[in-house]
C-alpha positions in Angstrom: 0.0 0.0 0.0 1.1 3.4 -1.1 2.0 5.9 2.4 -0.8 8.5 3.0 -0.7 11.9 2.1 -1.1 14.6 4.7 -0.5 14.7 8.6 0.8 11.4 9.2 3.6 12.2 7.1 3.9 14.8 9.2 4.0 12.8 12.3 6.9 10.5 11.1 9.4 13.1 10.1 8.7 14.7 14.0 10.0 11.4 15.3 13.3 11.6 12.9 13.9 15.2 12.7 15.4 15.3 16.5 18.9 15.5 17.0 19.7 13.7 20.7 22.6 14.4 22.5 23.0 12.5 25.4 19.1 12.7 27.3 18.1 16.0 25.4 16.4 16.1 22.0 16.6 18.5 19.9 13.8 19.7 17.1 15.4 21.0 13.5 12.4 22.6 12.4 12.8 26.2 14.5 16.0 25.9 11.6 14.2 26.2 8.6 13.2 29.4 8.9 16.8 30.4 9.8 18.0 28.4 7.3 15.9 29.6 4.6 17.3 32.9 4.8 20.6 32.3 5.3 20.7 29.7 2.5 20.5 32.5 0.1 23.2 33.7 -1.8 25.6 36.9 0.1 23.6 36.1 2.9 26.5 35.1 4.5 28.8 38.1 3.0 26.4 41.0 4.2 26.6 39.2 7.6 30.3 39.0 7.6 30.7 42.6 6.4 28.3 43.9 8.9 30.3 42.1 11.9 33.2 43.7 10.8 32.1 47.5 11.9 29.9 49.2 13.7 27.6 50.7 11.2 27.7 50.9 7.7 25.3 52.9 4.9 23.9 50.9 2.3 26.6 52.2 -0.4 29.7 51.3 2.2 28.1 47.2 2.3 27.5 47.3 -1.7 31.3 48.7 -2.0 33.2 46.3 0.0 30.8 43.5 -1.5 31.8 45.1 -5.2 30.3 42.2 -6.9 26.8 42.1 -5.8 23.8 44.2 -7.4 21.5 47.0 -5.5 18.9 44.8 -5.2 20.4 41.9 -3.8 21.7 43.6 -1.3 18.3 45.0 -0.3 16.2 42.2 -0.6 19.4 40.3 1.8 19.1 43.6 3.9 15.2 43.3 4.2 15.2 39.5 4.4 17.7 40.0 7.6 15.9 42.9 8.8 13.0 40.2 9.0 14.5 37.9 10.5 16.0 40.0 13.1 19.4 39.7 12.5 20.1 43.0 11.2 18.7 46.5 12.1 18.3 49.7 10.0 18.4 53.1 11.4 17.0 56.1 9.5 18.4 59.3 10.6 16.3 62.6 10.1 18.5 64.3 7.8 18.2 65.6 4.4 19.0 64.0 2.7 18.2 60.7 4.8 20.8 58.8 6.1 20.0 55.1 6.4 22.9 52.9 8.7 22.3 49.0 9.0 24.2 47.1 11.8 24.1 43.6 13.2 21.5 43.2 16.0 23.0 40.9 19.0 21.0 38.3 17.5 22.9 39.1 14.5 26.2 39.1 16.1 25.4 36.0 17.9 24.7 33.7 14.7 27.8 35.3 13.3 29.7 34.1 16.2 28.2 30.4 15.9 29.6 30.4 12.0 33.2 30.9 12.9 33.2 27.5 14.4 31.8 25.7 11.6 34.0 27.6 9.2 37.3 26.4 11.1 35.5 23.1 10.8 35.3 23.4 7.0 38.7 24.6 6.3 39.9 21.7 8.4 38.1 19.6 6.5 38.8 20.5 3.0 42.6 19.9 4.0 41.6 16.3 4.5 39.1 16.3 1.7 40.3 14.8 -2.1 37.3 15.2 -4.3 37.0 12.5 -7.0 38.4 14.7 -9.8 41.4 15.8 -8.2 42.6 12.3 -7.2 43.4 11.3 -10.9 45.9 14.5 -10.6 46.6 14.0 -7.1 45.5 17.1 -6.2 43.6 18.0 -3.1 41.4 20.9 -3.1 43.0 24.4 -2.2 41.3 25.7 1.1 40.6 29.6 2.1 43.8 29.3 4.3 45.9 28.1 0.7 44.9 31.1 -1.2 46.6 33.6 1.4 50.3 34.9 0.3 53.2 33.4 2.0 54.6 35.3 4.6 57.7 36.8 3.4 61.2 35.1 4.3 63.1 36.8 6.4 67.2 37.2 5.7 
């Protein structure tokens, strides 16, 4: 028999979508929303440029991210706005002056990346992708692409 459409599907991916550690059980799906947004392409950029000052204007962000357009960075802006990760602060000038800066929220998600991207840099030193072992290559990490220090005499 085929499985049924509807809420018992429902009910079976509750009892696999828990991560347990130890007694405690952990539900994914207050991720998804999360996730959804910072899925998204530059997400991740805007966040890192934001941590990296204060407060920044709308043309500073699309500068130092020189290859994305005006409206990805607002609809990433908005989206994060949403989400609560970001705030925007419209001064009464003339003309107006809008800053954006990361909420603690903001700063606290951008904290809990740096540990999974020393986990990923780790592990693309260890990682050989399929078409590099013919060459025996292994893939270059973020840490690879830096300039050598230089010698000293």
């Amino acid at each position: 028999m085929p499985p049924r459409k509807g809420a018992p599907r429902r009910l079976e991916l509750d009892e696999v979508c828990v991560i347990r550690e130890g007694d405690r059980e952990y539900c994914i799906y207050p991720l998804s929303d999360l996730m959804r947004v910072l899925g998204k392409k530059w997400t991740l950029f805007v966040i890192a440029v934001l941590g990296n000052r204060d407060r920044m204007r709308f043309n500073e962000i699309l500068t130092d991210l020189r290859l994305i357009s005006s409206r990805s960075l607002a609809d990433r802006l908005r989206e994060l706005e949403a989400a609560g990760l970001v705030s925007r602060r419209v001064m009464s000038e003339t003309p107006p002056r809008v800053e954006y800066d990361l909420t603690p929220e903001g700063r606290n998600v951008r904290a809990l990346l740096v540990p999974l991207l020393q986990w990923r840099i780790e592990s693309e030193k260890r990682t050989v992708l399929p078409e590099d072992i013919s060459r025996g290559e292994r893939r270059a990490s973020v840490q690879d692409a830096r300039p050598a220090a230089p010698e000293r005499s």
